[in-house]
C-alpha positions, 0 to 999 in steps of 0.5 A: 500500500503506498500512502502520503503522510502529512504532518505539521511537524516533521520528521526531522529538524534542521539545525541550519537554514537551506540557504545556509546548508548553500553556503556550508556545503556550495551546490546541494541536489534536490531531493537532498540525500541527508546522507550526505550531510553531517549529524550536525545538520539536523536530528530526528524529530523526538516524540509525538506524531512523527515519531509515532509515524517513523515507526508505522513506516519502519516496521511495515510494508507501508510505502511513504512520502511525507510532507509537513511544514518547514519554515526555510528548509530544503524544499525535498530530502531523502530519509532512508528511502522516504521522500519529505517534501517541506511547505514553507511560508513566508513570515507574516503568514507563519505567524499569522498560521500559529496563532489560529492553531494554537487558538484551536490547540488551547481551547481544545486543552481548555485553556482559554477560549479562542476568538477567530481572527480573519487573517489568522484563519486565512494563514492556516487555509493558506498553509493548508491549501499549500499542503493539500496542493503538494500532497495531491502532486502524488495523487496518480501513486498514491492509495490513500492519504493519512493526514495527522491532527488539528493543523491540518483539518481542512486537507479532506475537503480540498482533496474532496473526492479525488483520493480517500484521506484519512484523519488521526485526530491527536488531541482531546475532542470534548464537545462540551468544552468548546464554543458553538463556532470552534466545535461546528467547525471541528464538526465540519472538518472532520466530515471533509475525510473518508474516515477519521481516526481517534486516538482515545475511546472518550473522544470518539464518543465525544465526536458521537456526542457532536453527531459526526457523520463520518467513519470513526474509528478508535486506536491507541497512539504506539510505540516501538518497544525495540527503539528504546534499549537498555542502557549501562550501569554507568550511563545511569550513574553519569546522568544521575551525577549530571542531575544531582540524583543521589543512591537513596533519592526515590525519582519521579520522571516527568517527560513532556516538552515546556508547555502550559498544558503539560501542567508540571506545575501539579507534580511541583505541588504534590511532591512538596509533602513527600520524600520523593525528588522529581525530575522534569525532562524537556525542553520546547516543542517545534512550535516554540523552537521553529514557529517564534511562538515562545511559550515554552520559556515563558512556562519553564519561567513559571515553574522555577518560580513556583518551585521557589514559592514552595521552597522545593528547590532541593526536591525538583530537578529541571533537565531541558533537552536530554539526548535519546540515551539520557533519556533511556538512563532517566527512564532506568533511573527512575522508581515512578513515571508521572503524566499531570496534564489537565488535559491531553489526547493521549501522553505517550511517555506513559508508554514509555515508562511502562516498557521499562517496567515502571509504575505511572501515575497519570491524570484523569485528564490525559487519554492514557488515562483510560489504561490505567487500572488504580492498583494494578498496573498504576495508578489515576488522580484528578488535576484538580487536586495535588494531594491525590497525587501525592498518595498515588506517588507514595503508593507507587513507590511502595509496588514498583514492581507489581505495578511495573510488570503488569503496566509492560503487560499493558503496554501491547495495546500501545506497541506498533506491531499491535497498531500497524494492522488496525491502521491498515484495516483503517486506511483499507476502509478508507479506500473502498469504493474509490479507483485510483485516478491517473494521468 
């Protein structure tokens, strides 16, 4: 089966302009083989859609080209076989673009509600449009389109009938949390594709609650187990120097990049009363790094001084950017795994945790909620009240093992090899009834 992914964030992030990569190295071919290239040049996306996106593609038959958004980057490269196209837009539009999306990505995660601005709504039909005009470039090879989250929603209606598109909606769908005008044009944007796939059982009964007209189907957001190994003894005692983490410290890891709707700032309230030290890993995320959008330093701000506020500066540990292996050696190091957000599609670093046979403690507001068992394989708090979190950890700590082994056991339902054949039945769904058109 031959597909087109579509992402805003890409699989890859470059650490020079196109035509700075021009200047470093003179002529550059178009697709540019990254091959070709040093280390330096640029990393592999971490966490998130792509990744989880890397992973369909590298552990199947599925053939792939991929187009996501990339501000002053080679136009075409080269992956390993698969061909990434970049949109580009001109500043002005960029940040006209992140504005409507993070209005729509805010109220979704109910922070605040957005008011839609004219030329901000232009911005994000205007990126759309050039994304869904590449992506249809490959119209006569391709069986069918996966287009990924809320950045995208209007690609199904402007593709219409010429090819099946499918949708995997990645963050929360609370129909009663949204206004009448962001909730119909959700509505309305989903019924633009063949067929949508949601991330988690309570959004897809939130898209039934709208009255969606639409094939929906539910599947879990995956991991690829076998990417994530074992490191060595004395990686964990580097990275447990570097951090300050001491033989007898009880860890708790947060993983999750600086972002309001991360919500550390519950896992700072509910280790204040407890002999537990928490590690915070993460930095910023493509929006904050590549958009302009500087979210991720204004809430990094409010942590430290929050952490101030309660005199737990001996208790919480902020990492920034780890590197994969620093990671590994935090995942390995740690006695809890813990996601706080108020609300999130899904939170995959619970996954994370549980292949390393760790005992989580989550938020009834993030989607991985809903694979937690209280006593079994981890355990639930609500947002709303840091103390119910501070027992959870406690309690956490005491079954580690338990808890550990039974949420590995868990964490089938979130591996790629369990996900690759219902997201094909998925796009197979997709494209009944439709011939492929050619030229």
């Amino acid at each position: 089966m031959k597909i087109a992914i579509n992402t805003q964030t890409p699989p890859i992030r470059f650490s020079f302009t196109y035509k700075e990569l021009l200047e470093r190295y003179g002529e550059l071919s178009i697709p540019l083989d990254l091959s070709n290239l040093s280390d330096q040049d640029y990393q592999i996306s971490v966490g998130g859609v792509a990744r989880m996106m890397l992973s369909l593609i590298g552990n199947s038959d599925l053939k792939s080209r991929w187009v996501a958004l990339g501000p002053g980057y080679p136009p075409q490269v080269t992956l390993n076989g698969i061909d990434i196209h970049f949109v580009d837009l001109p500043p002005q539009l960029l940040s006209n673009y992140t504005k409507f999306k993070e209005g729509l990505y805010n109220e979704a995660h109910g922070l605040y509600k957005y008011h839609l601005v004219g030329p901000e709504y232009i911005a994000y039909a205007s990126y759309n449009w050039l994304s869904a005009t590449k992506l249809l470039e490959f119209y006569s090879d391709t069986d069918v389109y996966l287009v990924n989250d809320f950045q995208q929603l209007l690609i199904g209606g402007i593709i219409g009938p010429s090819a099946p598109a499918v949708l995997w909606y990645h963050i929360p769908f609370i129909p009663e949390k949204l206004s009448d005008r962001i909730r119909e044009f959700l509505v309305r944007s989903f019924e633009g594709f063949d067929l949508v796939i949601s991330s988690t059982k309570r959004d897809l009964e939130g898209m039934v609650r709208a009255g969606v007209k639409v094939k929906v189907k539910q599947i879990y957001p995956f991991i690829d187990p076998s990417a994530y190994s074992s490191v060595s003894r004395d990686e964990v005692d580097m990275i447990s120097t570097k951090f300050g983490l001491k033989d007898q410290d009880k860890v708790v890891l947060l993983v999750g990049r600086m972002d309001p709707i991360k919500s550390q700032d519950i896992a700072i309230k509910a280790i204040k009363n407890t002999d537990l030290k928490l590690v915070i890993a993460g930095n910023g995320s493509f929006t904050s790094k590549s958009l302009g959008h500087d979210k991720a330093s204004m809430w990094a701000r409010k942590l430290r001084e929050l952490v101030k506020e309660l005199k737990v500066e001996d208790k919480v540990v902020f990492t920034g950017y780890v590197t994969d292996r620093e990671l590994m050696a935090l995942y390995q190091r740690s006695d809890v795994v813990t996601l706080t957000s108020r609300s999130e599609g899904f939170g995959l670093t619970i996954c994370e945790g549980w292949n390393y046979k760790k005992p989580v403690v989550v938020s009834e507001g993030a989607g991985a909620s809903e694979l937690v068992i209280n006593g079994v394989n981890g355990y639930t708090f609500s947002p709303e009240k840091p103390e119910q979190m501070t027992s959870a950890l406690i309690e956490a700590v005491k079954n580690s093992d338990n808890l550990g082994q039974r949420g590995y056991e868990t964490l089938k339902q979130c591996s790629v090899t369990t996900a690759i054949h219902r997201v094909k039945e998925a796009l197979e769904e997709a494209m009944k009834g439709y011939n492929r058109l050619v030229t």
